[in-house]
C-alpha positions as CSV (number, residue, x, y, z in Angstrom):
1,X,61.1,-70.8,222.8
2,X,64.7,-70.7,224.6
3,X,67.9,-69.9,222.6
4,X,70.3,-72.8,221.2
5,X,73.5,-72.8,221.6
6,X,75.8,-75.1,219.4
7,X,79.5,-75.8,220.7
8,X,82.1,-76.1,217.8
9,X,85.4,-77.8,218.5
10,X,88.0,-78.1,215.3
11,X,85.0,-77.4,212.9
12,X,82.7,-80.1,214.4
13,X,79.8,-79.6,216.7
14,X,80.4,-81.3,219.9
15,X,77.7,-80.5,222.2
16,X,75.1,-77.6,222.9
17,X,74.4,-75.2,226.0
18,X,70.9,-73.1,227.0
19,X,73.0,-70.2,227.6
20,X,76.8,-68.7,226.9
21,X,77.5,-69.0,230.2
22,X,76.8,-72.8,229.9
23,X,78.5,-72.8,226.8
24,X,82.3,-71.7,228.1
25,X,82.0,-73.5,231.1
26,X,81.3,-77.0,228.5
27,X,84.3,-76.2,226.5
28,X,86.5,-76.8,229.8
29,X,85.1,-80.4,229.3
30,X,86.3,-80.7,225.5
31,X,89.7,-79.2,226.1
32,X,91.7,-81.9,226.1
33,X,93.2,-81.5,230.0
34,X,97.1,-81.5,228.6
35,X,96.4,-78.1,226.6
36,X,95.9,-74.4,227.8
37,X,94.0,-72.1,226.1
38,X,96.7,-70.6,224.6
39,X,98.3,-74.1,223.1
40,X,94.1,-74.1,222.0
41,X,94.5,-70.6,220.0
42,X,98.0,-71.3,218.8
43,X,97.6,-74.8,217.2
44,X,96.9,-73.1,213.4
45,X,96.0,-76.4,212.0
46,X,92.4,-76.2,213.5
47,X,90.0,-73.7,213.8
48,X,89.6,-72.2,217.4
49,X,86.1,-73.1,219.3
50,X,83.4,-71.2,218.5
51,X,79.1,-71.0,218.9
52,X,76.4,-70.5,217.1
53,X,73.6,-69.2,218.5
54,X,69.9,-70.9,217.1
55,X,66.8,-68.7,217.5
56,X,65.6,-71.6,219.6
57,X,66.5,-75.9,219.5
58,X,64.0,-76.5,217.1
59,X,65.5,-73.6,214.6
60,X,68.4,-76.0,215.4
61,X,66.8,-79.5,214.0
62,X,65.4,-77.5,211.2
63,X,68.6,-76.2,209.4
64,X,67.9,-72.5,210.0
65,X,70.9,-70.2,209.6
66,X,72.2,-69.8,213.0
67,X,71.6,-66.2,214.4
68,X,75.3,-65.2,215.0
69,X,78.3,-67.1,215.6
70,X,80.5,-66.2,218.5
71,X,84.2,-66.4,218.9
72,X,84.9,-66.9,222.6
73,X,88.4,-65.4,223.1
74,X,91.0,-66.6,225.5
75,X,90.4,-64.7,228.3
76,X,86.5,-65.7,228.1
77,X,86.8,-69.3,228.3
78,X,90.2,-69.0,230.6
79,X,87.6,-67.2,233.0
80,X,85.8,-70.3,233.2
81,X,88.9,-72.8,233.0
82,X,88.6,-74.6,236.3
83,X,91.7,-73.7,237.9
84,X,90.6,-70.2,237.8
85,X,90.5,-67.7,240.4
């Protein structure tokens, strides 16, 4: 079985990856295009993105505890920002 990845965006899942790779380069597609990163991680009225990590998509359907959650920083998901060298 393959790992789940769950995207979080302001609290809410918004979409889901095979791998954390897959998972930063999806949150390029959420961020709204008129905010930076740093706007992103700045805005204190909403939680910063985050992903939790399922032992596998069906873990994910069947309301298992999530294996870890990760909290991308910045500089992670700025690596995969489009506009990046």
């Amino acid at each position: 079985m393959a790992t789940f990845y769950e995207l979080i965006w302001r609290g809410d899942g918004c979409g889901d990856a095979a791998d954390l790779e897959e998972a930063l380069l999806n949150f390029q597609e959420i961020k709204p295009k008129e905010l930076s990163w740093q706007e992103v991680f700045a805005d204190t009225a909403h939680e910063p993105p985050c992903i939790r990590r399922y032992r596998s998509f069906e873990a994910f359907l069947d309301n298992e505890d999530e294996l870890e959650t990760i909290h991308p920083s910045q500089a992670m998901l700025e690596r995969f920002a489009p506009d990046a060298p």
